[in-house]
C-alpha positions in Angstrom: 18.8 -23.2 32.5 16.9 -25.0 29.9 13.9 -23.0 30.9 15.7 -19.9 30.4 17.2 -21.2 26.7 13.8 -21.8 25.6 12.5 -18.2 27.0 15.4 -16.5 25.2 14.4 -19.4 21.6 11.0 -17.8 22.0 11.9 -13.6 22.7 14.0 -14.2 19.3 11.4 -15.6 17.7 8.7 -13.3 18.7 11.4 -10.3 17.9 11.7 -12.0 14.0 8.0 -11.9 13.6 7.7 -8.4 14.3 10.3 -7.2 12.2 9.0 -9.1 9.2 5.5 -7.8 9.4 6.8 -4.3 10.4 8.7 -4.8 6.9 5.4 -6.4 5.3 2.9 -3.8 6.8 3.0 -2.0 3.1 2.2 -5.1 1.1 -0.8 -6.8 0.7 -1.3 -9.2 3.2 -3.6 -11.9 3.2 -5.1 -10.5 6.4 -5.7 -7.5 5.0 -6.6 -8.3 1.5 -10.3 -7.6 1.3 -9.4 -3.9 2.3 -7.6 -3.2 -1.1 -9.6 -1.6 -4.0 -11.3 -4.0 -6.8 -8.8 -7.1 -5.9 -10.7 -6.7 -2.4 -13.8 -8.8 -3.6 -11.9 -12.0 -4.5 -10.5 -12.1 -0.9 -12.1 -15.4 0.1 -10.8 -16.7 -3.6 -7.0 -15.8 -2.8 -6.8 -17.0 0.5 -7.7 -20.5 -0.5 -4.6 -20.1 -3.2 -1.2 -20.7 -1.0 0.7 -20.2 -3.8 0.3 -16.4 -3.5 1.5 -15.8 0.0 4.2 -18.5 -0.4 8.0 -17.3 -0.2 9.5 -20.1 -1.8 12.0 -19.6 -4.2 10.0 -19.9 -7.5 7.1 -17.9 -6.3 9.6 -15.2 -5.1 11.6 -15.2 -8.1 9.0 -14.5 -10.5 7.4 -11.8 -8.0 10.8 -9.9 -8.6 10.5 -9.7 -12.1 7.1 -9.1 -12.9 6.6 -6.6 -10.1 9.8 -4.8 -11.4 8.5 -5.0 -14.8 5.0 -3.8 -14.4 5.8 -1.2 -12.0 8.1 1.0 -14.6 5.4 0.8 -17.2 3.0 3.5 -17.6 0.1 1.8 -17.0 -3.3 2.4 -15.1 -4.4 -0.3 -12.7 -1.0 -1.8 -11.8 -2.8 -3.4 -8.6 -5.5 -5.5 -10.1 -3.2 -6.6 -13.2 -0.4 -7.9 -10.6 -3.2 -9.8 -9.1 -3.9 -11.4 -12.8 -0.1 -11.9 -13.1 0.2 -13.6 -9.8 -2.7 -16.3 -10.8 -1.5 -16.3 -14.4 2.4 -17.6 -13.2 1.5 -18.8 -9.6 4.0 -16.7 -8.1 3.7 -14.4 -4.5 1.3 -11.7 -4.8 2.7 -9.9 -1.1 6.0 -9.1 -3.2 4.6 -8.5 -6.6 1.8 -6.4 -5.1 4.0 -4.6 -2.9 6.2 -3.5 -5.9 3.8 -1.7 -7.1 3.6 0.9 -4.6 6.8 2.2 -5.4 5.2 3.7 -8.6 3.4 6.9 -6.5 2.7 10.6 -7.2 6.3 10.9 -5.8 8.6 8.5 -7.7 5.9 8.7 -11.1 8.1 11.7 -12.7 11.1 10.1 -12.2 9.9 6.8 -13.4 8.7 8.2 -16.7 12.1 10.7 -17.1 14.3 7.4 -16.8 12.2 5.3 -18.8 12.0 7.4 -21.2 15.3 8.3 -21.5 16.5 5.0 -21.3 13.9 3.7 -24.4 15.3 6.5 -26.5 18.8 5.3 -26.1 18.1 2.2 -27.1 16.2 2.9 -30.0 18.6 5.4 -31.3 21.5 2.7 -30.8 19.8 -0.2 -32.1 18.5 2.3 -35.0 14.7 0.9 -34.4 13.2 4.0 -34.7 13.9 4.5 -38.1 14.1 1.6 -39.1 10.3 1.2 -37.5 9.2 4.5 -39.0 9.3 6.0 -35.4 11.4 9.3 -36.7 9.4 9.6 -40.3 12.1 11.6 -43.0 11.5 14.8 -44.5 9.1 15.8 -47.1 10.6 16.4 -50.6 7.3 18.3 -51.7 6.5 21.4 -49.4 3.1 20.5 -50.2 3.1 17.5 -48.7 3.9 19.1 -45.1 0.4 19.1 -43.7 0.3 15.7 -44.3 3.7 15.6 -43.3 2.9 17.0 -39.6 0.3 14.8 -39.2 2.0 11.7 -39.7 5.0 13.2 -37.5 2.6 13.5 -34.5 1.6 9.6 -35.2 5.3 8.8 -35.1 6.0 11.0 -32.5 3.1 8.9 -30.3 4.3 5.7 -31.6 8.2 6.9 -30.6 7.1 8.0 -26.5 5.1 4.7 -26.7 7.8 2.4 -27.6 10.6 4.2 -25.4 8.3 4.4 -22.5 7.3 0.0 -22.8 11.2 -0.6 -23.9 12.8 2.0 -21.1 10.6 0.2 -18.7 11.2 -3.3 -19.6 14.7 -3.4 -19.7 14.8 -1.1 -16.6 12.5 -3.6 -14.9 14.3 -7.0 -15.5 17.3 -5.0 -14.2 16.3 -4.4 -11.1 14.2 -7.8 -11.0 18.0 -9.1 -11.1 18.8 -6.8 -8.5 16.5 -8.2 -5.9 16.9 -11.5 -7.3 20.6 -11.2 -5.9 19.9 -9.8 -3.1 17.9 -12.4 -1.8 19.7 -15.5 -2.8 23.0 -13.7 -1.2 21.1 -12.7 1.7 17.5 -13.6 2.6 18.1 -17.3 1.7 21.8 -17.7 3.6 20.3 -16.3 6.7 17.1 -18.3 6.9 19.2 -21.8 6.1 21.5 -20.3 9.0 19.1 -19.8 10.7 17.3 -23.2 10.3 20.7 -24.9 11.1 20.6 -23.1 14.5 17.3 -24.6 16.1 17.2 -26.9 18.6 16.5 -30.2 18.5 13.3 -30.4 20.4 12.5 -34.2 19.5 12.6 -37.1 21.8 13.4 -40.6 20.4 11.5 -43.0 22.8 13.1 -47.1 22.6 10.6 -49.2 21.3 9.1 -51.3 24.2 9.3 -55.4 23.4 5.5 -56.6 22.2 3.9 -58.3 25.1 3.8 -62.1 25.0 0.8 -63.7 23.7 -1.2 -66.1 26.2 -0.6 -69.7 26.1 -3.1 -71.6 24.4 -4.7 -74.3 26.1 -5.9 -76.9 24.2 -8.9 -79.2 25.3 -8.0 -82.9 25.1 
């Protein structure tokens, strides 16, 4: 029977491992790290750094946010400046990496409708963007409406600039909190369950007594 017990441990085991990598297989993995564009060449400089493939708390934490964060924003190069991120905070690159491929030519749209949206709101509710010069006021002088238009389509840059970074930061520490939740009421319940589960596989052994030294015999 113990045999078996220990067959069964290691089946369980082996069935864990493969449904974490099967969940992993989109991130960036530190076996597969030199295969990613750009970040690829300092492959054999972030393997030697544990703290990006380390799930501890802290490292995940931050991972949430950031990822989240950058992610939402309308940037170029999300890859590369997660990587910069990761070394900048010491936090897990697998999760903060992997975040980023939920910004795609599918979700992108969507992404920069909500954003957007949500930046206006909160411009118009806060009353930043007039108070910023975002929504410039009317001319009194007609002929002052070329220079007028001009200085609308300034404002009207600065005004999808400011909505897209604020829509996609407040968006992104949302959903940062999200996952944050989700795997302190989850992930970390389950793997302390889990822990409490294993078998004791250590053998106390007595201490034997210390042999006794040899007589001395003293020449008279």
């Amino acid at each position: 029977m113990p045999k078996a017990d220990q067959t069964n441990q290691q089946n369980l085991h082996f069935a864990r491992i493969r449904r974490v990598k099967w969940l992993l297989r989109y991130m960036p993995r530190r076996a597969r790290f030199h295969t990613y564009p750009l970040v690829g060449r300092f492959a054999a400089f972030a393997r030697r750094r544990n703290f990006l493939w380390s799930f501890q708390y802290p490292q995940v934490r931050a991972a949430f946010y950031l990822g989240s964060v950058l992610t939402l924003l309308p940037v170029l190069g999300q890859l590369p400046i997660a990587f910069g991120l990761c070394l900048l905070f010491r936090t897990n690159f697998m999760i903060l990496g992997g975040l980023q491929f939920a910004s795609n030519l599918l979700t992108f749209p969507f992404i920069l409708w909500g954003t957007f949206h949500l930046g206006t709101f909160v411009l118009g509710v806060t009353g930043l963007d007039s108070l910023a010069g975002l929504i410039p006021p009317p001319p009194a002088d007609p002929a002052l409406a070329p220079l007028a238009s001009e200085s609308a389509a300034g404002s009207s840059f600065s005004l999808y600039a400011s909505a897209f970074s604020i829509g996609g930061l407040i968006a992104g520490v949302a959903l940062g909190a999200v996952l944050d939740l989700l795997w302190r009421s989850l992930v970390v319940p389950a793997a302390k369950l889990r822990a409490s589960r294993q078998p004791i596989t250590a053998s106390i052994t007595p201490h034997e007594p210390a042999p006794a030294p040899p007589p001395s015999s003293s020449v008279l």
